[in-house]
ZASEMI-230959 format. One record per residue (C-alpha): residue in three letters; z, y, x. Coordinates in pm, whole numbers, padded with zeros to 5 digits, always signed. Each point is the difference from the previous one (the first is absolute). Example, Ala and Ser with C-alpha at 12.3 -4.5 7.8 and 13.67 -1.06 7.14 Angstrom:
BEGIN
ALA+00780-00450+01230SER-00066+00344+00137
This chain:
BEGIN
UNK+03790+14251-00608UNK-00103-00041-00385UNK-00351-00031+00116UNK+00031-00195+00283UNK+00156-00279-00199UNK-00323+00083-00273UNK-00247+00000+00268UNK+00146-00346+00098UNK-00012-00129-00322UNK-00337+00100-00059UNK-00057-00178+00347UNK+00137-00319-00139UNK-00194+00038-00323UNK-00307-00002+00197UNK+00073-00256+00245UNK+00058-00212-00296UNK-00311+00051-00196UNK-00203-00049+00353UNK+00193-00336+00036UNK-00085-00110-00341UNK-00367+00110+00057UNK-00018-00182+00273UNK+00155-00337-00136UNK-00277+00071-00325UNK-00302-00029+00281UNK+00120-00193+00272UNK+00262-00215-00234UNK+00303-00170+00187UNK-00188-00288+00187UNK-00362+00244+00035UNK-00107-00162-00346UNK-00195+00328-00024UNK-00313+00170+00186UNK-00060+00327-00079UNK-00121+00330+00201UNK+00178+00299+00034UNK-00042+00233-00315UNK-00198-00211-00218UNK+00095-00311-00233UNK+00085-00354+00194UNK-00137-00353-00032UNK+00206-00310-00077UNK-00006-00163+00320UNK-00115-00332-00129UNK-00255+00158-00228UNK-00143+00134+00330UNK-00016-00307+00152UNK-00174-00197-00259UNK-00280+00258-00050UNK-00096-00049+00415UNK+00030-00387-00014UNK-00201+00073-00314UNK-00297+00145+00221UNK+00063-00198+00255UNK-00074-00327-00179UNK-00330+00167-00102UNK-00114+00218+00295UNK+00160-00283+00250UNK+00314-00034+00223UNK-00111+00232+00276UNK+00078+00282-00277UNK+00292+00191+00097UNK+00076+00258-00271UNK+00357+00060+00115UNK-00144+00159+00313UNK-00318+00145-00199UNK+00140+00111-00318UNK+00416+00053+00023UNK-00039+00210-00293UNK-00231-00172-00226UNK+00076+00196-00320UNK+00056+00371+00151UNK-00159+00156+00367UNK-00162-00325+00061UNK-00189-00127-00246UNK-00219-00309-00042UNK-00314-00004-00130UNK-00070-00169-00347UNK+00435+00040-00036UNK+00179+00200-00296UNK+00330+00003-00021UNK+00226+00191-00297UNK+00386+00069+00017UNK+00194-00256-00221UNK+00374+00103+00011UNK+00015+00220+00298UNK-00210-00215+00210UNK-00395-00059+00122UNK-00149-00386-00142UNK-00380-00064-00005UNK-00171+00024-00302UNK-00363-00052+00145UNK-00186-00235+00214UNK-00329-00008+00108UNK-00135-00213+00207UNK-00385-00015+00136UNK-00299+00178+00134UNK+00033+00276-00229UNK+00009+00339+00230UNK-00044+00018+00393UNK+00357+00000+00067UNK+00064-00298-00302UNK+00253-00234+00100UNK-00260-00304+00071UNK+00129-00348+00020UNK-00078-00256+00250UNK-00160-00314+00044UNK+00264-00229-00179UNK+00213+00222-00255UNK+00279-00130-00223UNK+00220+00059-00253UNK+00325+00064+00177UNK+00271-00079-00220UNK+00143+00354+00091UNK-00249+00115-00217UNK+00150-00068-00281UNK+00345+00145+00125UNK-00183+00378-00147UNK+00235+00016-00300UNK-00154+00299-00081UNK-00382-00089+00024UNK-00259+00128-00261UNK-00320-00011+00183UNK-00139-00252+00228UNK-00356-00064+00086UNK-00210-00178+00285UNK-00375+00091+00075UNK-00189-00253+00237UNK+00316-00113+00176UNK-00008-00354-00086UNK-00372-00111+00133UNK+00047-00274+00227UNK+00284-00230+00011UNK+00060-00147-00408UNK+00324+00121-00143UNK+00128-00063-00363UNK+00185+00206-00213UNK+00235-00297-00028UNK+00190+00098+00308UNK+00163+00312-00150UNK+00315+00093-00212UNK-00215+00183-00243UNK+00347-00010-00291UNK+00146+00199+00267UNK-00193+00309-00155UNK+00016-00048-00340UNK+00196+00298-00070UNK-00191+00254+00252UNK-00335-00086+00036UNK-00237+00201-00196UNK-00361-00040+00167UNK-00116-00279+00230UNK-00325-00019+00123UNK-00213-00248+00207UNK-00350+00095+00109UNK-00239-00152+00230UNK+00222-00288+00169UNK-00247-00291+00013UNK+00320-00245+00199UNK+00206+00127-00318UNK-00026-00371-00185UNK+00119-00217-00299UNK+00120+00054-00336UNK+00153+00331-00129UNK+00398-00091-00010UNK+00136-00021-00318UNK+00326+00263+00127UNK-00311+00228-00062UNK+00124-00030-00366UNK+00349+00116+00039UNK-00068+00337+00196UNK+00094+00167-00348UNK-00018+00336+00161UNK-00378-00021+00131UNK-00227+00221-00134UNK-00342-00069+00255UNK-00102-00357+00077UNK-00307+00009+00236UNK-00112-00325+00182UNK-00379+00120+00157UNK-00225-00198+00185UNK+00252-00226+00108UNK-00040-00413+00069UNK+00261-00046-00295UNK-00110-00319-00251UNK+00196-00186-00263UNK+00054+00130-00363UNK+00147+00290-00151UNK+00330-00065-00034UNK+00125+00049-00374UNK+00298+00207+00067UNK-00184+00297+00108UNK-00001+00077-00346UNK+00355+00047-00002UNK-00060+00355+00215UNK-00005+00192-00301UNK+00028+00306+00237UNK-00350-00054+00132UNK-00253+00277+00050UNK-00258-00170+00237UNK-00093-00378+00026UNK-00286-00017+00254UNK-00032-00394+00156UNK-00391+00093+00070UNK-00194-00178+00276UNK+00217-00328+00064UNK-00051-00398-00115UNK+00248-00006-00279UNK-00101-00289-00266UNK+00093-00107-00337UNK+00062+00212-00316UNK+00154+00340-00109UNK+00328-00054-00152UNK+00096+00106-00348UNK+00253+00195+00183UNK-00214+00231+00164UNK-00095+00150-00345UNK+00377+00113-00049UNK-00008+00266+00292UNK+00024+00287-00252UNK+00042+00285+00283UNK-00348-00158+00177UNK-00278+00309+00105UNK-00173-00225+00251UNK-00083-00366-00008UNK-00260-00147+00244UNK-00024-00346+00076UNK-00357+00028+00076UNK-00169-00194+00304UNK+00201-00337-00016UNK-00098-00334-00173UNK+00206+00018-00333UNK-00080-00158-00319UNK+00022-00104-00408UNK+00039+00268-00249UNK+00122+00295+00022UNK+00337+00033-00175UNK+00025+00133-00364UNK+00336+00163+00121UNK-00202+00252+00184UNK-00015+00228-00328UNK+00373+00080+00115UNK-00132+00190+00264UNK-00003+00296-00176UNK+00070+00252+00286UNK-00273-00155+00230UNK-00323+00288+00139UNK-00120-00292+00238UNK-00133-00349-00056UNK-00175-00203+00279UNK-00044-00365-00041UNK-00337-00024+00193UNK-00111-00276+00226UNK+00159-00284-00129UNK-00040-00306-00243UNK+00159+00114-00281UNK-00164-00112-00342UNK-00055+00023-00391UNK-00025+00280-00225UNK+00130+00341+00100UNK+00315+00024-00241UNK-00035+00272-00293UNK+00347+00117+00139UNK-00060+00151+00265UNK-00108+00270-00254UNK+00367+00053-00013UNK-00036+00177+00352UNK-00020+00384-00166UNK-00006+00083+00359UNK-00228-00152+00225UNK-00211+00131+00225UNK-00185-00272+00190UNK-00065-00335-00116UNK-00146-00191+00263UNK-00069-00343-00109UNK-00332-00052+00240UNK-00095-00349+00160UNK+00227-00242-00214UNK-00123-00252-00260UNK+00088+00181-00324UNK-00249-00099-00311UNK+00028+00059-00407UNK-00171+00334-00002UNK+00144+00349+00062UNK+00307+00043-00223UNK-00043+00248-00280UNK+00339+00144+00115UNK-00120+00171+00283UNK-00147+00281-00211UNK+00379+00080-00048UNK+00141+00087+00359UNK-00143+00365-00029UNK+00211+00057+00328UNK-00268-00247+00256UNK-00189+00206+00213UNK-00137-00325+00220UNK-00105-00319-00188UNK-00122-00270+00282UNK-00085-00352-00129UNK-00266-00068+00157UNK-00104-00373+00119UNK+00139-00189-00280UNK-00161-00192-00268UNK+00133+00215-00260UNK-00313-00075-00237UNK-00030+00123-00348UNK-00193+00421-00031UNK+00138+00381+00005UNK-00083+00047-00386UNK+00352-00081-00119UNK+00152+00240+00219UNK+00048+00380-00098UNK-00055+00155+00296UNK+00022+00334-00069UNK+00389-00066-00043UNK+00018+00014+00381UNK-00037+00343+00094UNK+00182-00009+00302UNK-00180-00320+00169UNK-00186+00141+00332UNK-00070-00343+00174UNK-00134-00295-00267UNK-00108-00331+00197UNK-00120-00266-00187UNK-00262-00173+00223UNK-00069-00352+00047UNK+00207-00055-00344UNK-00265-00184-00205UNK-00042+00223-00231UNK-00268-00002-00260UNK-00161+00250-00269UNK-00093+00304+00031UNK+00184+00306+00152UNK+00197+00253-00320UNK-00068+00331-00009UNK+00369+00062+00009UNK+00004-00004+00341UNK-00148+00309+00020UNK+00320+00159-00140UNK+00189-00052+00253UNK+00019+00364+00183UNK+00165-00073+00340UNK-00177-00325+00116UNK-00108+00025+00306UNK-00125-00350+00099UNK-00116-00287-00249UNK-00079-00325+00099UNK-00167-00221-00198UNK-00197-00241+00298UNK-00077-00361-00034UNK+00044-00091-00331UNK-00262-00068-00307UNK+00020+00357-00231UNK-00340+00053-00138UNK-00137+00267-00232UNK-00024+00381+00087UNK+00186+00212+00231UNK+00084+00319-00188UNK-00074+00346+00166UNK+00310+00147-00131UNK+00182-00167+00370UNK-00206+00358+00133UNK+00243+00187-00190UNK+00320-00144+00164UNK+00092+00307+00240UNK+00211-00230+00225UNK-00239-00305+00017UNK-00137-00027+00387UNK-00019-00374-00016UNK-00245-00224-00235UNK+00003-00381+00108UNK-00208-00221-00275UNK-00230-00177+00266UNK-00013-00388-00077UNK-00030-00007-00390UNK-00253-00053-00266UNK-00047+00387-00118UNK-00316+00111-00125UNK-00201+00329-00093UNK-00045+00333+00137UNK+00217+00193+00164UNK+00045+00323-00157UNK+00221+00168+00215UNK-00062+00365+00137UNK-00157+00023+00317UNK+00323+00205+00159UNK+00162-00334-00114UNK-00160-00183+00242UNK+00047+00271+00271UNK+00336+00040-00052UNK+00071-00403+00023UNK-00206-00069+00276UNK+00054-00361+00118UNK+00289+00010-00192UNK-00191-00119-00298UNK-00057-00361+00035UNK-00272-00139-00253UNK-00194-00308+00140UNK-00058-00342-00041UNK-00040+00150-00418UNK-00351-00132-00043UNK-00089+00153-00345UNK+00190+00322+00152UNK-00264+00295+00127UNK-00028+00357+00057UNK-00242+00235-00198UNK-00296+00053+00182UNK-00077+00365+00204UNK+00381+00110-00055UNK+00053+00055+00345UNK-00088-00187+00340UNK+00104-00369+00007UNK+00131+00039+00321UNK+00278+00231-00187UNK+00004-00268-00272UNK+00308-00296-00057UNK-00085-00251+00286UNK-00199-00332-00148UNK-00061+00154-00297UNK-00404+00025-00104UNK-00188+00228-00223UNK-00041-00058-00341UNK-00369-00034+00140UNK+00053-00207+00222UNK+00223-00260-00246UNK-00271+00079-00252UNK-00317-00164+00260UNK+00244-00293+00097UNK+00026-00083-00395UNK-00376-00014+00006UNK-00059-00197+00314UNK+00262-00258-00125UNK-00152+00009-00379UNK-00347-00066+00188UNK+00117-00273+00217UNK+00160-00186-00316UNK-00281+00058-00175UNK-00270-00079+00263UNK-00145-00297-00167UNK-00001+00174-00367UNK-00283+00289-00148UNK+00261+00278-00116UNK-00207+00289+00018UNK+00118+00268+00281UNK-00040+00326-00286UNK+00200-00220-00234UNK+00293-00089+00240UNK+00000+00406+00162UNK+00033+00175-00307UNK+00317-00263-00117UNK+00166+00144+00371UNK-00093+00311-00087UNK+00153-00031-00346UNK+00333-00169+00123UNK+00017+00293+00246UNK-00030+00279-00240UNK+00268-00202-00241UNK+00247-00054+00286UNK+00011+00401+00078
């Protein structure tokens, strides 16, 4: 009888616990949706992730019927979800072309203001959904994840238009900002600067105008920072020696102008410094020789002026990529360079360097790529022949007039294309010296042995 009423209570005991379990999951008025031996779903959190989609993908989505149990059995593609107090919320949302089975979005997506009913949101990106129909950021409740959201990411949505709102700026947990190839335009808005959790600020490939704020420079946490590819301009900002923690820099492709600031020598770790296709002048800053971390230096197409000689090359032994075409550069080309162990490409195209080019670049065991065609270089190149066989086309010479190639080294077929014999430069001297001198009585013995002479002195 003793354990019949124990059996009983144990009953009740159970009974109890399944009622409670139940209420947990279901809740009183089925505020709950959960599946049999795994975690539930707030009801409403359910419901704002499919009119989510559906204001994306389009109203003929019907994830209730597709998906009833988004976060466990039945996932969705390019959905996360994490348990928060017991119960399933999204924490990721993607959106776009990405796999075969990607969530794609239809011909006239929008932000449904369900959207921003995710309370527990931390990644949301979009890849060629909006391509069509224009859409602004404007008509969004972006506040709504200031205290979640910790990536968000645009890329490839041409419709996406207008400025970058300025609720951008009080996302205070985000960590990745990246707008890509969108139709965005405007300015930068200032408060981005107040993210002082940012990682990654990539706004490449859209129409944004104006300058770089001050503000930008205070982003202490910053690894990435591309704004390269839109139609920025003025100086860069002398705050950007605060961005101490930075490994990339790309500012290419815009209008930005005047001197490349000294301070960015303050960036102990950077990587790449991409400053190609701008208008940036004064001459290369001496400070560069003191970012021993760069391993790409790109500034190609600007009129830089001014020469290498006040730079101490050799100080950059890490530097594997060093573009400095089309940079009006003048002088002659330092030794230094040569000390440089890892470079692999140099590019010194288009510009007005004169003088010698030493045959120490041979000794470079990295070096595959030698661009100095379009300059004013002169004498006889002394490199090895396996120099020229290892380069191939890779070694890019012409358009150097006073620039030729010892005679009988190896077949000029094998040789730096456009670049003649020392022979060959040597007749053209006389031809031209006779055709000045046609009307004059300069004997021919007296004018060949001074070309023979300045030959033997030059070698």
């Amino acid at each position: 009888m003793g354990l019949i009423n124990i059996n009983n209570g144990v009953v009740v005991i159970v009974i109890v616990i399944m009622c409670l379990i139940g209420m947990c999951v279901n809740g009183e008025d089925g505020e709950y949706e959960g599946v049999e031996g795994g975690a539930p779903m707030v009801k409403t959190e359910q419901e704002a992730l499919y009119s989510a989609i559906q204001g994306f993908v389009g109203a003929g989505w019907n994830g209730s019927d597709l998906y009833p149990d988004p976060c466990g059995w039945t996932p969705i593609q390019g959905v996360s979800c994490d348990i928060f107090d017991g119960f399933w919320y999204v924490t990721d949302l993607n959106i776009g072309s990405i796999q075969d089975n990607s969530l794609t979005c239809g011909p006239n997506p929008k932000f449904s203001p369900h959207l921003f009913q995710l309370k527990h949101l931390k990644s949301l990106a979009f890849f060629n959904c909006f391509s069509t129909s224009p859409i602004a950021f404007r008509s969004g409740n972006w506040t709504a994840f200031s205290g979640s959201l910790e990536s968000l990411e645009f890329r490839s949505n041409l419709g996406l238009t207008g400025p970058i709102p300025t609720s951008f700026g009080q996302l205070e947990r985000l960590q990745s900002l990246v707008l890509i190839e969108n139709g965005l335009s405007g300015g930068l808005p200032d408060n981005i600067g107040n993210l002082r959790h940012l990682k990654r600020l990539v706004l490449s490939g859209n129409r944004f105008t104006g300058k770089i704020g001050d503000s930008y420079g205070y982003l202490s946490e910053l690894l990435i920072m591309d704004l390269s590819r839109n139609s920025l301009y003025g100086r860069l900002p002398l705050t950007f020696g605060g961005l101490t923690s930075l490994l990339k820099l790309d500012l290419s492709e815009n209008q930005l102008e005047g001197n490349i600031p000294s301070e960015i020598s303050n960036m102990k770790n950077l990587t790449l410094l991409d400053l190609s296709n701008n208008k940036f002048s004064g001459g290369l800053t001496k400070s560069i020789q003191e970012m021993s971390s760069l391993q790409e230096l790109v500034l190609s197409r600007n009129p830089i002026g001014g020469d290498l000689m006040n730079i101490e090359w050799q100080n950059l032994q890490g530097l594997v990529v060093l573009d400095l075409s089309s940079t009006r550069l003048t002088g002659g080309i330092p030794e230094s360079m040569s000390q440089m162990r890892r470079l692999r490409f140099l590019g010194l195209s288009y510009n007005n360097l004169s003088g010698y080019l030493t045959p120490k670049l041979a000794e470079l065991p990295d070096l595959t790529s030698l661009y100095v065609y379009e300059n004013k270089l002169a004498g006889e190149l002394k490199f090895p022949r396996g120099f020229y066989d290892k380069m191939g086309r890779r070694f890019g010479a012409w358009n150097n007039s006073d620039l030729c190639l010892p005679f009988g080294l190896m077949p000029m077929r094998l040789g730096p294309f456009g670049v003649k014999t020392c022979r060959e430069v040597m007749l053209s001297e006389i031809e031209q010296y006779f055709g000045l001198m046609a009307d004059s009585y300069v004997p021919l013995l007296v004018y060949m042995s001074w070309v023979v002479e300045t030959q033997l002195d030059a070698r």
